[in-house]
TIDRENDO-312237 format. One record per residue: x, y, z of N, C-alpha, C in turn; residue in one letter. Coordinates in pm, whole numbers, padded with zeros to 5 digits, always signed. Example, Ala and Ser with C-alpha at 12.3 -4.5 7.8 and 13.67 -1.06 7.14 Angstrom:
BEGIN
+01319-00569+00780+01230-00450+00780+01320-00330+00780A/+01285-00225+00708+01367-00106+00714+01290+00003+00787S/
//
This chain:
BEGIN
+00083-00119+00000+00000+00000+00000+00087+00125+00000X/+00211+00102+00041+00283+00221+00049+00392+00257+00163X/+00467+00300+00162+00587+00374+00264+00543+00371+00402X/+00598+00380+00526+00533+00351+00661+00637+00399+00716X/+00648+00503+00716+00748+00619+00837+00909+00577+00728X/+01005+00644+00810+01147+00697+00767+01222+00575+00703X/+01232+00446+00797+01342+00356+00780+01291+00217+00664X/+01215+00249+00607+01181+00155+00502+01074+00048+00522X/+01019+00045+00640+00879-00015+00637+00765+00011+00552X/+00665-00076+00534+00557-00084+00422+00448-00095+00507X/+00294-00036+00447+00188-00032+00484+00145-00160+00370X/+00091-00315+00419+00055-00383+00327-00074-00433+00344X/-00166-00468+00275-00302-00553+00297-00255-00712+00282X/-00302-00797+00344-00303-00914+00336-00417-00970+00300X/-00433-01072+00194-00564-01126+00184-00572-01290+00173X/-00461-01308+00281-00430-01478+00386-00576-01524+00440X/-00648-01615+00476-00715-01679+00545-00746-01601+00692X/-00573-01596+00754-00555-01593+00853-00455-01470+00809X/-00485-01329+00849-00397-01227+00751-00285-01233+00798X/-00227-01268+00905-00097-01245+00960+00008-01352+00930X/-00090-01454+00905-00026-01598+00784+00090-01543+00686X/+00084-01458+00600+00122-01407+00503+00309-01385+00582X/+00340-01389+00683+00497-01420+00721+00502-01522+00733X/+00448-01599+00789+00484-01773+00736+00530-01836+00617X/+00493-01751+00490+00569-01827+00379+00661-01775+00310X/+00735-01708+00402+00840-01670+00359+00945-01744+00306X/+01053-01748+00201+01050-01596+00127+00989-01587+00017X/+00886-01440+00040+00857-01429-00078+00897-01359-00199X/+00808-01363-00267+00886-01276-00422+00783-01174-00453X/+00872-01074-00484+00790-00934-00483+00787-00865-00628X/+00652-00836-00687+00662-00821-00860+00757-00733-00869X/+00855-00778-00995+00962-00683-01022+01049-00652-00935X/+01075-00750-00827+01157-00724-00759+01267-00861-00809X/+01444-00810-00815+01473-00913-00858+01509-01060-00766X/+01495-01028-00650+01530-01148-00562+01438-01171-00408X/+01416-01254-00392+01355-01340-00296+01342-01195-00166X/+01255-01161-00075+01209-01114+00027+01170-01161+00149X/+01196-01158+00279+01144-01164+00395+01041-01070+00440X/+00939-01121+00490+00833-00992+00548+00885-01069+00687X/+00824-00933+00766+00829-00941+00898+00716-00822+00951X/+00623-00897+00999+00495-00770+01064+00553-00743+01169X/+00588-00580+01179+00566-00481+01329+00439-00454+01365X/+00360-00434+01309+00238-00404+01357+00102-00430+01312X/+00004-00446+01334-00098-00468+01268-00185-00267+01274X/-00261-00289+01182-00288-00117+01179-00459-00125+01130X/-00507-00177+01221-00660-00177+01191-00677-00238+01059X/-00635-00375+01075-00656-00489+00956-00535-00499+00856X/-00480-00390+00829-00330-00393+00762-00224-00385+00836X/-00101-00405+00780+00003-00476+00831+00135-00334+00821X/+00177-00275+00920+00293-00238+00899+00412-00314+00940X/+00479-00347+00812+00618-00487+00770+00720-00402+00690X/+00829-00466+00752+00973-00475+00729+01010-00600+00616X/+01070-00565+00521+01101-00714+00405+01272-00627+00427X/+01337-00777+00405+01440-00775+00400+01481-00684+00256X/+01608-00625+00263+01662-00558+00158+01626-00420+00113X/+01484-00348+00195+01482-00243+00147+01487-00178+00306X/+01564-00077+00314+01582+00013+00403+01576+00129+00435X/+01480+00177+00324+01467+00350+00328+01350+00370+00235X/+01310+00462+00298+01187+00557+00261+01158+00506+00131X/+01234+00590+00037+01270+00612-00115+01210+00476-00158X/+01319+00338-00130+01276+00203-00198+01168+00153-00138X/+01125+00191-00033+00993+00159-00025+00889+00193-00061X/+00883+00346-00135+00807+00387-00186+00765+00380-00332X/+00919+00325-00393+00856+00247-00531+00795+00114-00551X/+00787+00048-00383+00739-00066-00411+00525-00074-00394X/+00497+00036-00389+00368+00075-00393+00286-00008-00493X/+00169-00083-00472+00068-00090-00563+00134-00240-00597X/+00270-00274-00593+00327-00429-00612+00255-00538-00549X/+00303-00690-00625+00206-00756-00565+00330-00849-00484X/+00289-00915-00387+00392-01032-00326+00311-01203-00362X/+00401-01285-00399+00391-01409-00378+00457-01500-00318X/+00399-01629-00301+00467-01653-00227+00489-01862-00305X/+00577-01912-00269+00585-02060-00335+00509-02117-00310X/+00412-02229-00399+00310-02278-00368+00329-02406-00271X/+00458-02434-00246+00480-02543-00163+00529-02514-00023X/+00511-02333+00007+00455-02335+00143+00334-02265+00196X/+00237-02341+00109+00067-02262+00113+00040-02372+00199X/-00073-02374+00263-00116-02507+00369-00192-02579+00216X/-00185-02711+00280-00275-02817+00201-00461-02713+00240X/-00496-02811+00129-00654-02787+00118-00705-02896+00135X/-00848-02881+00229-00984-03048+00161-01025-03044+00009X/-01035-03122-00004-01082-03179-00104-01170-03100-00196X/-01257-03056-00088-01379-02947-00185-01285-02829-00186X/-01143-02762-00168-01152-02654-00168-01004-02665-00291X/-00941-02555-00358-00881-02533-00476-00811-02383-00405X/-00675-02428-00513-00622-02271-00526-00644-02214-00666X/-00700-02071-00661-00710-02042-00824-00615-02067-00892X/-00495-02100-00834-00377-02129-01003-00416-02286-01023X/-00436-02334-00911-00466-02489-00948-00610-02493-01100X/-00706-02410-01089-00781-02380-01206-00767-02327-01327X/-00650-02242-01296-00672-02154-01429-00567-02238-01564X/-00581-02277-01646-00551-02314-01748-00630-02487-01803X/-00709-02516-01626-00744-02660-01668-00885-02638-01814X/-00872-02802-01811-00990-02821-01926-01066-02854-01909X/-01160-02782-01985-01307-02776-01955-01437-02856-02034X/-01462-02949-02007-01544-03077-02061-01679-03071-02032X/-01748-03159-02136-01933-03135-02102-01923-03265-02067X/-02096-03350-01991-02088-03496-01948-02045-03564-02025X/-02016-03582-02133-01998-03668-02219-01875-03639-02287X/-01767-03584-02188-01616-03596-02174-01534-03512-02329X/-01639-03462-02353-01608-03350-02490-01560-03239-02444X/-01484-03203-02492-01413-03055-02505-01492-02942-02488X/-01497-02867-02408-01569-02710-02418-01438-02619-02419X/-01363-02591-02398-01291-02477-02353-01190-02497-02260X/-01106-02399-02232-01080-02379-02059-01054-02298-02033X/-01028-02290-01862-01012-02182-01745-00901-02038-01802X/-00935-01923-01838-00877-01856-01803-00893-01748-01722X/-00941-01736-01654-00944-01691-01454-01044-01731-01405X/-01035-01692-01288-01108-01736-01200-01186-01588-01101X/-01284-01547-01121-01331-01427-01060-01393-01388-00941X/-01390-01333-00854-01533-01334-00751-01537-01163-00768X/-01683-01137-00784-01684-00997-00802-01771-00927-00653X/-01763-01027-00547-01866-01005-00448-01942-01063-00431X/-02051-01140-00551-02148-01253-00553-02106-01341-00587X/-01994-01446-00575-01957-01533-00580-01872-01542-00660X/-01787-01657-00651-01693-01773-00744-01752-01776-00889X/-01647-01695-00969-01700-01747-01137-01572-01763-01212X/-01586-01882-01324-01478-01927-01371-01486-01846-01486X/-01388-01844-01541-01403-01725-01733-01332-01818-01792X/-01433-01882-01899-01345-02017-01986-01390-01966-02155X/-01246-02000-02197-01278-01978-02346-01322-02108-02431X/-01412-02041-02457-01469-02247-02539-01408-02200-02672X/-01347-02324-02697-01330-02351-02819-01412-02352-02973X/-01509-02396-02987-01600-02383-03086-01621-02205-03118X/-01645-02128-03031-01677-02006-03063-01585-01905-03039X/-01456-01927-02966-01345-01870-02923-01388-01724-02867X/-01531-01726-02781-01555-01620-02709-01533-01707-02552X/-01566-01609-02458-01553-01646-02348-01680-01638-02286X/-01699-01716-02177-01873-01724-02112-01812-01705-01946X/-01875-01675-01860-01862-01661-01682-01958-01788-01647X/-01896-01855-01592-02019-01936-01536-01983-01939-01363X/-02077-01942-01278-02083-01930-01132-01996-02066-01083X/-01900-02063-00993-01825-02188-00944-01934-02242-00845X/-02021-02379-00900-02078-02420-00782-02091-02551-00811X/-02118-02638-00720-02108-02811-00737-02217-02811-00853X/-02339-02748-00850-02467-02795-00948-02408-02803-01086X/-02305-02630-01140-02266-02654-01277-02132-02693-01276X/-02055-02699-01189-01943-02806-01212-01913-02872-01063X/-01971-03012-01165-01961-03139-01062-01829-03222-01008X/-01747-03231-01127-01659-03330-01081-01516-03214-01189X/-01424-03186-01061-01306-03178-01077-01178-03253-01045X/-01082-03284-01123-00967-03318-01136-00818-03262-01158X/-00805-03226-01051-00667-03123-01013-00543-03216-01120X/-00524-03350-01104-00437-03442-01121-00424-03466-01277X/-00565-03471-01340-00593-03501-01495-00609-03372-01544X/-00601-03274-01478-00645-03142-01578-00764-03090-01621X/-00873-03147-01568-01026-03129-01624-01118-03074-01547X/-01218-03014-01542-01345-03020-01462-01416-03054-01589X/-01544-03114-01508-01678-03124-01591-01820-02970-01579X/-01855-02907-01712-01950-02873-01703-02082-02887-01714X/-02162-02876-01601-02317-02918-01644-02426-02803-01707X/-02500-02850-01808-02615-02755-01824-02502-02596-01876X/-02456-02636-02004-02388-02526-02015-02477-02413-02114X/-02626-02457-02124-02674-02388-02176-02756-02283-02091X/-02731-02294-01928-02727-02236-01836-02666-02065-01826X/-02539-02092-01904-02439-02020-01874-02442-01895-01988X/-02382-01813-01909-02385-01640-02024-02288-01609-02094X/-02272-01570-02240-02179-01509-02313-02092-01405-02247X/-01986-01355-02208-01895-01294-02161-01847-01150-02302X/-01975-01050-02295-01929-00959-02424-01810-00888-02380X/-01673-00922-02452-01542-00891-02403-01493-00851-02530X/
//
């Protein structure tokens, strides 16, 4: 979010489970930044985080790191159940009707406030459609094979893009 007093601390939002999670998977990587980062929260600030990352120490470099995003390796995210997904685990899979045919696939994954919606480009028409992430229109996913199944895709809305 921005600069946080003299010595190079950052004002950051976290949007962790558990927001303070977000030092646990350290180190992360910071867009356009060229090498690996440590966060460290000093403070919490009415839901945001004033943090220290290793390597920047002044005002100045902290203030170009504004508006950047942080990530972090997916192999120190906690495991998930079964019903639950990380959006990168979705975005590029393929997208099939019951009868194991080709529709398209995932390229993002959205919530605009009213829910979970996937944005898949079907193939046949090479437009894109939103359909709502829910068990009714997609039943059976496969993290391992690359697929979900769509149901009732005549359900679903054209995406004018």
């Amino acid at each position: 979010m921005g600069a946080h007093g003299v010595a190079g601390s950052l004002k950051i939002k976290s949007f962790c489970q558990v927001a303070n999670s977000i030092q646990d998977y350290n180190p992360l990587m910071l867009e356009d930044f060229p090498y690996p980062i440590n966060l460290r929260i000093i403070s919490n600030l009415k839901g945001d985080f004033q943090v220290e990352l290793s390597n920047v120490t002044d005002r100045d470099a902290a203030s170009r790191l504004k508006g950047k995003l942080l990530f972090a390796e997916k192999s120190n995210l906690p495991s998930l159940p079964d019903s639950e997904y990380y959006y990168s685990d979705l975005i590029g899979i393929e997208v099939r009707n019951r009868d194991n045919e080709i529709i398209g696939k995932v390229l993002s994954v959205e919530d605009f406030g009213a829910g979970t919606f996937l944005e898949i480009l079907t193939v046949l028409t090479s437009k894109t459609i939103l359909v709502p992430f829910t068990e009714k229109l997609i039943p059976k996913i496969n993290i391992s094979r690359q697929f979900i199944i769509l149901n009732q895709a005549s359900e679903v809305t054209p995406n004018d893009q």
